[in-house]
C-alpha positions as CSV (number, residue, x, y, z in Angstrom):
1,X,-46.9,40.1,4.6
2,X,-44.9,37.2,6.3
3,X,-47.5,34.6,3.5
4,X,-47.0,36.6,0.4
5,X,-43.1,36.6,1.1
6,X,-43.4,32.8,1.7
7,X,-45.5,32.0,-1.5
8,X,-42.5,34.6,-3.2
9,X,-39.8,32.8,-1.8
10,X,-41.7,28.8,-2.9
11,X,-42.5,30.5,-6.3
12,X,-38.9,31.7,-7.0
13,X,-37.5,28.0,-5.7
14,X,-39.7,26.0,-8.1
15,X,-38.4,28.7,-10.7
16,X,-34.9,27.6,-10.4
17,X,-35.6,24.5,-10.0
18,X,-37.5,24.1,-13.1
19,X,-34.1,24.9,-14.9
20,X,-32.5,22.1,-13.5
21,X,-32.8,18.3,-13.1
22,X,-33.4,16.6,-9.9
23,X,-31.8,12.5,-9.7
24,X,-31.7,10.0,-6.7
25,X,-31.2,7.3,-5.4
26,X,-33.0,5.5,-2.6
27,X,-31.2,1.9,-0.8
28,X,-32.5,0.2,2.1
29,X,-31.4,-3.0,3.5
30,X,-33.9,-5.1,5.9
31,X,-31.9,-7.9,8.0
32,X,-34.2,-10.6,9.5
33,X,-31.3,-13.0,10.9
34,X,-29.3,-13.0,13.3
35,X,-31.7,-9.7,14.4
36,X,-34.3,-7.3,12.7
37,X,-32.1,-4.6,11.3
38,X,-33.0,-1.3,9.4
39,X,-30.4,0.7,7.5
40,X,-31.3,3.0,4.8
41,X,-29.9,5.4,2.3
42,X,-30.8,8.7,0.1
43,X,-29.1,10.6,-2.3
44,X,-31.0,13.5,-4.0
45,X,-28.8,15.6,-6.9
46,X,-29.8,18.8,-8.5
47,X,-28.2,19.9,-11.6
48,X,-28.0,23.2,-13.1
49,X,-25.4,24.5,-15.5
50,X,-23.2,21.9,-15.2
51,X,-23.1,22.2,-11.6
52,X,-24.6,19.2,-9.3
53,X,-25.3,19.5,-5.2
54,X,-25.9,16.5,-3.9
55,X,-27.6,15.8,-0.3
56,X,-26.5,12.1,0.6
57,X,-28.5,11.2,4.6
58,X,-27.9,7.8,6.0
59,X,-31.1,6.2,8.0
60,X,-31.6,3.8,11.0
61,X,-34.0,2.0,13.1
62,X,-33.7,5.6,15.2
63,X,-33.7,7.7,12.2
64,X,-31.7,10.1,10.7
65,X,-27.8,8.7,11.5
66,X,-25.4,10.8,8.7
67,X,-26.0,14.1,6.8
68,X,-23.5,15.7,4.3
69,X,-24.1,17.6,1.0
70,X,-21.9,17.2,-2.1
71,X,-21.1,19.7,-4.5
72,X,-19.7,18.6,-8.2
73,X,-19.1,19.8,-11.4
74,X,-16.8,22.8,-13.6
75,X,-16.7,26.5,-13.8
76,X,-15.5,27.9,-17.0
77,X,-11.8,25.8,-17.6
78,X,-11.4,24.8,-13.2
79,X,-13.3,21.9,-11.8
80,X,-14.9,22.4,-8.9
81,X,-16.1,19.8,-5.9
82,X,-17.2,20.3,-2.2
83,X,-18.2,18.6,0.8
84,X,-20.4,20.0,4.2
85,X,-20.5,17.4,7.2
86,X,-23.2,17.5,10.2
87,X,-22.9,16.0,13.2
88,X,-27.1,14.6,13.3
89,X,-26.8,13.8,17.4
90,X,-25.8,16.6,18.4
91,X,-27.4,18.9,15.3
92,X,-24.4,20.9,14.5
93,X,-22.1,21.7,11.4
94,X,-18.7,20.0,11.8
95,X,-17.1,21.1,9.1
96,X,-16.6,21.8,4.7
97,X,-14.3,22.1,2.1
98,X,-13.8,22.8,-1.2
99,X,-11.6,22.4,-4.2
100,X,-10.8,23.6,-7.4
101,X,-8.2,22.3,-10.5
102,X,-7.2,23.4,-13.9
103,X,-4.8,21.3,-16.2
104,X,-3.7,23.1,-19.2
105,X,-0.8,21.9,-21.3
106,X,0.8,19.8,-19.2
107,X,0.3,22.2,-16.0
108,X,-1.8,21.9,-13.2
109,X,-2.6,23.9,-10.6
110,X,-5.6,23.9,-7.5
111,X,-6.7,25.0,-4.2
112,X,-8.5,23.8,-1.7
113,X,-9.8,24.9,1.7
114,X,-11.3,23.5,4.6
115,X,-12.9,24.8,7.4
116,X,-13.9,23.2,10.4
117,X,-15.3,23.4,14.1
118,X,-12.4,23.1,16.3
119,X,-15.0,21.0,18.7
120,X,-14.3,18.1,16.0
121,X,-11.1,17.4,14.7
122,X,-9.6,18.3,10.4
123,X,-9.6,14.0,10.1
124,X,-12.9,14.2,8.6
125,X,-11.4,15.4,5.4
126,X,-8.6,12.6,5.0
127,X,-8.9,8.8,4.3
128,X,-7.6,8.2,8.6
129,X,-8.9,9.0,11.3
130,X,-6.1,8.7,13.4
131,X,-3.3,11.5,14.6
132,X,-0.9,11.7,14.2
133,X,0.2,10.8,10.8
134,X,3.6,9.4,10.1
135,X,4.0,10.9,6.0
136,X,2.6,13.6,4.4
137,X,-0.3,12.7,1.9
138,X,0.0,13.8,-1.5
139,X,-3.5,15.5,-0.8
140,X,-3.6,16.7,2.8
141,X,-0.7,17.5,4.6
142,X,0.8,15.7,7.5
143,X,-0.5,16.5,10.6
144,X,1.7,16.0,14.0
145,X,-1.2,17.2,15.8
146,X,-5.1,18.8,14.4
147,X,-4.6,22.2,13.9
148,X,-6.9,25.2,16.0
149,X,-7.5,22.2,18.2
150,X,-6.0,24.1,20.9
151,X,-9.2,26.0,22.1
152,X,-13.0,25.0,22.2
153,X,-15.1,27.5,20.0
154,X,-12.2,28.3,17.5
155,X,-13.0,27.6,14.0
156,X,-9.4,26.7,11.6
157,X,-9.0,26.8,8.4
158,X,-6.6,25.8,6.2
159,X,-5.6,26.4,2.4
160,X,-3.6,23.6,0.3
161,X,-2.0,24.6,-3.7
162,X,-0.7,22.2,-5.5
163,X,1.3,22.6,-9.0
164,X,1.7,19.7,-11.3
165,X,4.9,19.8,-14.1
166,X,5.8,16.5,-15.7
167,X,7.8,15.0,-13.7
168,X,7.6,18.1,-10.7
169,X,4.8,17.7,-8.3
170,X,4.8,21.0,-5.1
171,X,2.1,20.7,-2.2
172,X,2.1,23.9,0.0
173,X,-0.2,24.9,3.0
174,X,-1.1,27.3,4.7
175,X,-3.5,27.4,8.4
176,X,-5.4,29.9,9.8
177,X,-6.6,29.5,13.3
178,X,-8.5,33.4,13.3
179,X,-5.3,35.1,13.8
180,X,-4.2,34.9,10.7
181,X,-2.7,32.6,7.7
182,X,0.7,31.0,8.3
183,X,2.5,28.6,6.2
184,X,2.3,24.9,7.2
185,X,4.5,22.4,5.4
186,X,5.7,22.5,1.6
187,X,6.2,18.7,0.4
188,X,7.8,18.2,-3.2
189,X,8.0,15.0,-5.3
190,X,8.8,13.3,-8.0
191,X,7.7,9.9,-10.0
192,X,8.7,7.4,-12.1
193,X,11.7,9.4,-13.4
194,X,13.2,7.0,-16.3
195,X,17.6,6.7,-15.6
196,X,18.8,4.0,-17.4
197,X,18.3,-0.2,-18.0
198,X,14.5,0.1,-17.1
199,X,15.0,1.8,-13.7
200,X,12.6,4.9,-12.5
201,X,13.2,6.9,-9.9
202,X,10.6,8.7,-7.2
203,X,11.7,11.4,-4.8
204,X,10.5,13.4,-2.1
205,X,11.4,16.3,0.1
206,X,9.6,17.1,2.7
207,X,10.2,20.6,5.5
208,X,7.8,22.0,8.0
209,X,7.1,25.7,9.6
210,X,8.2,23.9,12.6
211,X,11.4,22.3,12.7
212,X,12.1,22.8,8.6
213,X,13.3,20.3,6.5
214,X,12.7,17.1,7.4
215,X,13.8,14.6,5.2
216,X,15.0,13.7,1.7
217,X,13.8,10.2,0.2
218,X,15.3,8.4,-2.8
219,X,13.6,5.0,-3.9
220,X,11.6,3.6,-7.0
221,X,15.3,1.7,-7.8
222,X,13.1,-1.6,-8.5
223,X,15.7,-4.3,-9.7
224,X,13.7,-7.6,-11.2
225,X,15.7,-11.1,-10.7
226,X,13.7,-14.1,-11.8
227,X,10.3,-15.8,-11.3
228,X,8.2,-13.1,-10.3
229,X,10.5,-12.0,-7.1
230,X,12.3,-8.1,-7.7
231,X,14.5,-6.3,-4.7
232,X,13.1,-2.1,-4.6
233,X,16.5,0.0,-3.2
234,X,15.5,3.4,-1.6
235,X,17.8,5.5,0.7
236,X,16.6,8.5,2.9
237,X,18.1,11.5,4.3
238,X,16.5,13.3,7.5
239,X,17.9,15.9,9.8
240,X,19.7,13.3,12.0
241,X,20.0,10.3,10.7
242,X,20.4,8.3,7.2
243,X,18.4,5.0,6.3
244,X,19.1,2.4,3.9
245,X,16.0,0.2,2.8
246,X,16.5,-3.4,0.4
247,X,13.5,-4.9,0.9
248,X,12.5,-8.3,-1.3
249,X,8.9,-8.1,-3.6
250,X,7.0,-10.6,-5.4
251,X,4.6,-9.9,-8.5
252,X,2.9,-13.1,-8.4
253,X,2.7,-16.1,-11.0
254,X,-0.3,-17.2,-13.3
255,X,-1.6,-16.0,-16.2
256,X,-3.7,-13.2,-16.5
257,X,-7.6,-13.3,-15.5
258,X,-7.3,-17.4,-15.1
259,X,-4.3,-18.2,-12.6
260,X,-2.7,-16.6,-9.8
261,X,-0.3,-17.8,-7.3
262,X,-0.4,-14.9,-4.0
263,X,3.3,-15.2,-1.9
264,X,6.3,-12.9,-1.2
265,X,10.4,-13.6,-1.7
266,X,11.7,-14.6,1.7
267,X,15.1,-12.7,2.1
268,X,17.9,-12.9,5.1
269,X,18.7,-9.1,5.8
270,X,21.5,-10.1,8.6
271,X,23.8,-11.9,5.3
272,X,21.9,-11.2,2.9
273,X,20.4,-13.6,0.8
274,X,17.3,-14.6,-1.0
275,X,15.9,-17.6,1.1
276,X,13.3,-18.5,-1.8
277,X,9.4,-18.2,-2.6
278,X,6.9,-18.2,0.4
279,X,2.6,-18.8,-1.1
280,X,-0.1,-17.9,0.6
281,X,-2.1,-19.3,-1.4
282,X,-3.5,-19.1,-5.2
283,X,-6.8,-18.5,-7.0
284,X,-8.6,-19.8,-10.5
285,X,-10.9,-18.4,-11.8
286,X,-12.8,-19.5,-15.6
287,X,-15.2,-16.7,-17.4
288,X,-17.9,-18.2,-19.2
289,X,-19.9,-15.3,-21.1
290,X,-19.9,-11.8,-19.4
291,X,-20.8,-12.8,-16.1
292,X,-21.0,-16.4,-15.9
293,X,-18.1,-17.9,-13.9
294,X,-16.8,-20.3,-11.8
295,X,-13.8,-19.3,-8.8
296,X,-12.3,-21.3,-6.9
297,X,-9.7,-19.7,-4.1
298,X,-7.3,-21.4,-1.7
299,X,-5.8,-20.3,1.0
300,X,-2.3,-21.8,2.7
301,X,-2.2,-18.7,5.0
302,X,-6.2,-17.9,5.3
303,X,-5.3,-14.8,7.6
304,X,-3.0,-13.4,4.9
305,X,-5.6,-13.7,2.2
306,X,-8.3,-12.4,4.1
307,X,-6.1,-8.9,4.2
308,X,-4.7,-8.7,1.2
309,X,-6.3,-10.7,-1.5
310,X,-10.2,-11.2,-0.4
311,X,-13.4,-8.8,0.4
312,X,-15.1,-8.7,3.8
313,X,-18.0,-10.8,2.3
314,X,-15.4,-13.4,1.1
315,X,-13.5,-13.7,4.3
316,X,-12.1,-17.5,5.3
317,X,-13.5,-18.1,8.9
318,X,-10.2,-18.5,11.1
319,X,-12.2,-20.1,13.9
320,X,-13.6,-23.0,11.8
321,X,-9.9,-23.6,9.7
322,X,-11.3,-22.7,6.7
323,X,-9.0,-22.5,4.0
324,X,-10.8,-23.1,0.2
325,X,-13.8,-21.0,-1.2
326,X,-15.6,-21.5,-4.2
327,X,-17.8,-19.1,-6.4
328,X,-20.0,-19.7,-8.8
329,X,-21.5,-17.1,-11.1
330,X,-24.7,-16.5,-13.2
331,X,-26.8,-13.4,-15.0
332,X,-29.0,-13.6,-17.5
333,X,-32.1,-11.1,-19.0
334,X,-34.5,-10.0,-16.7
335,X,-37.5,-7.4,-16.9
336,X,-37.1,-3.8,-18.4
337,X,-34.2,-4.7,-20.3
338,X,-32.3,-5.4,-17.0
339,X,-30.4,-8.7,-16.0
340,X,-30.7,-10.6,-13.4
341,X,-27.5,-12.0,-11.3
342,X,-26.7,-14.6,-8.8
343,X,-23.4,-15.3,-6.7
344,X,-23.4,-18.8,-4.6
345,X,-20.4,-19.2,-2.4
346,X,-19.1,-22.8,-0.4
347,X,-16.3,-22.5,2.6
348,X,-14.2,-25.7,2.9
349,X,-12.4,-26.0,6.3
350,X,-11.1,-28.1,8.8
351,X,-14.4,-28.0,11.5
352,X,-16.9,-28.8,8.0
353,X,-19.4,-31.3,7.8
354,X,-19.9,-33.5,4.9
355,X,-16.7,-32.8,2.1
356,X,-15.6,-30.5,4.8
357,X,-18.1,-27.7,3.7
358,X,-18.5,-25.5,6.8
359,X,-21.0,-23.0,5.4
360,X,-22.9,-21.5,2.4
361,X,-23.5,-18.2,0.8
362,X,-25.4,-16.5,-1.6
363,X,-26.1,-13.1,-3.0
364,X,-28.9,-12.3,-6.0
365,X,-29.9,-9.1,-7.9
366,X,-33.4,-8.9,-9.4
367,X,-34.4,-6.4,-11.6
368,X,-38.1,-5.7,-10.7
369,X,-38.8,-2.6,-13.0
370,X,-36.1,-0.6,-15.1
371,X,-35.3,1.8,-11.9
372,X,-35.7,-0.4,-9.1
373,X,-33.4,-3.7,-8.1
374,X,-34.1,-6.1,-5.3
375,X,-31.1,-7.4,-3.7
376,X,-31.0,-10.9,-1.4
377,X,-28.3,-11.9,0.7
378,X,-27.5,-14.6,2.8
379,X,-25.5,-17.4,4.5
380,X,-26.0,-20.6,6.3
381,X,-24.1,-23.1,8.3
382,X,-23.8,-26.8,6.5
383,X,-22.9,-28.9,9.6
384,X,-20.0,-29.7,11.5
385,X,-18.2,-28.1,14.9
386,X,-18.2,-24.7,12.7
387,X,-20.3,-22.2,15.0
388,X,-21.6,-20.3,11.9
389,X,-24.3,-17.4,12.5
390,X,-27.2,-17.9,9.4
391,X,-27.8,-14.4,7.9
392,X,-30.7,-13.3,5.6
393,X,-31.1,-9.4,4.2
394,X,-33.4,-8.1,1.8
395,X,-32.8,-4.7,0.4
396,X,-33.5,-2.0,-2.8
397,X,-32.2,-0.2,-4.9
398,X,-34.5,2.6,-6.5
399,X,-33.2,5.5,-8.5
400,X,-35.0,8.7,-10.4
């Protein structure tokens, strides 16, 4: 009895998914230097009636490291998308959620809800992961301290609407803890709405089941002077107090996608007075083709660019006074229709060897058949006092 309902149960699943379509992708990197590393990625979709779940597990030299399932797509006029997280060490669900939208006519409306094992904190659904938070996202609401965290074994829940009118924009939640739903916050704001002489004004208002309105905030009053530099005026109102901001901006100077000049307007706030233009540093950059280029960046505050302006991979070495990179860029047609690229990167600084070069990088993509890409990386030391560490990776691509 127990085979015939397992070959029922296999027959019916191949059923449904023979009405669907099943895509992937599969990455791996392999790091020889500094150490033998092994990470490793797979995403596996299944699509049926518009409707995709997704299973996206993250692999290690130990194994399994990350599990969570995706689900995309629309139902009738709402769009619909989910998440479910899984704690692999200790082989437990830590939480989901899921969301829904409609936009008709200049309306918009959705829910979503979460739910999630007190043992773990709500984090997992927000960009942070630290408590508490100081402002309310526009998403997620702001939370002073994780809700149905008080108790081990208690699951919490919580339900977020949002309504959308041109210029109106309402968040309002709502927790449940398993004794019941109670209101959480309501936050309420406006953007970008047009006054007079080119000057838009955003607005919030903010309150709180506990402790009820908590502030009023007026700012978006953006007033441009010359050369880039602009002063933005806000004023907000809270329970006890009322704060006046003026605070100095630059845009940058250059012209588009070939020169750009990074800095911000110094300003005096005890007088005040504009004390000038502070750069950090500028970047030029020539397109030859569609990926054929040559960059070069340079840095008069390195650890201000590194924040701001540059990737992780791009990063000006503090240690070794580096403080100019350049980039060089190639592609061209490769097998299957595909095309090839190359990135070669040099690091000028202070603690360099010959021309003050402290280190080289490179990064290639190689198409080897029409689904599959092999990807090298890697970065060396070119002389000097700069203690660089040499890297090397090798990794793929492979999607169905």
């Amino acid at each position: 009895m127990k085979r015939a309902l397992a070959i029922a149960v296999a027959l019916c699943t191949l059923g449904i998914v023979g009405f669907g379509q099943i895509t992937g992708k599969w990455t791996g990197n392999v790091c020889l230097l500094p150490t033998t590393t092994l990470t490793s990625g797979l995403t596996i979709g299944y699509t049926i009636n518009g409707i995709t779940i997704t299973s996206i597990s993250s692999f290690g030299a130990t194994g399994l490291t990350g599990e969570q399932f995706a689900l995309t797509g629309a139902f009738g006029p709402f769009n619909l998308s989910g998440n479910m997280y899984f704690d692999v060490t200790d082989v437990a669900y830590m939480g989901s959620k899921i969301s829904t939208s409609f936009d008709f006519a200049g309306v918009g409306v959705g829910l979503k809800v979460l739910h999630w094992d007190s043992t773990y904190t709500a984090n997992m659904f927000t960009d942070s992961s630290v408590f508490p938070y100081t402002r309310p996202f526009r998403e997620y609401p702001i939370l002073v301290a994780s809700p149905c965290q008080t108790e081990p074994g208690v699951w919490g829940m919580m339900y977020i609407l949002t309504g959308k009118v041109e210029p109106l924009n309402v968040r309002a939640s709502f927790v449940d803890c398993c004794e019941g739903i109670e209101f959480y916050d309501l936050y309420l704001w406006l953007d970008d709405v047009s006054l007079c002489c080119g000057i838009a004004l955003d607005a919030e208002v903010y309150f709180l089941k506990e402790g009820g309105f908590q502030y009023l905030s007026l700012s978006g009053f953006s007033i441009p002077l010359c050369c880039g530099v602009y002063f933005d005026f806000g004023i907000e109102f809270g329970v006890d107090y009322k704060e006046i901001s003026f605070t100095p901006g630059f845009e940058g100077l250059g012209v588009e996608g070939c020169f750009t000049v990074y800095g911000d307007a110094l300003f005096d706030e005890d007088a005040p007075i504009w004390e000038g233009i502070e750069i950090y540093g500028f970047s030029l950059k020539c397109t030859l083709g569609d990926c054929n280029y040559f960059e070069m960046i340079e840095a008069f505050d390195p650890g201000w660019m590194n924040t701001y302006v540059l990737s992780s991979a791009d990063d000006f070495n503090i240690g070794c006074g580096e403080f100019e990179l350049i980039k060089l860029g190639f592609c061209g047609a490769a097998c299957c229709g595909g095309q090839y690229t190359v990135d070669l990167k040099i690091w000028f600084g202070e603690a360099g060897g010959l021309f003050d070069i402290t280190r080289f990088g490179f990064a290639a993509g190689i198409p080897l058949m029409q689904n599959l890409t092999l990807n090298v990386t890697g970065a060396m030391p070119a002389g000097g006092t700069c203690q660089v560490t040499s890297t090397f990776c090798v990794g793929w691509t492979f999607t169905f």
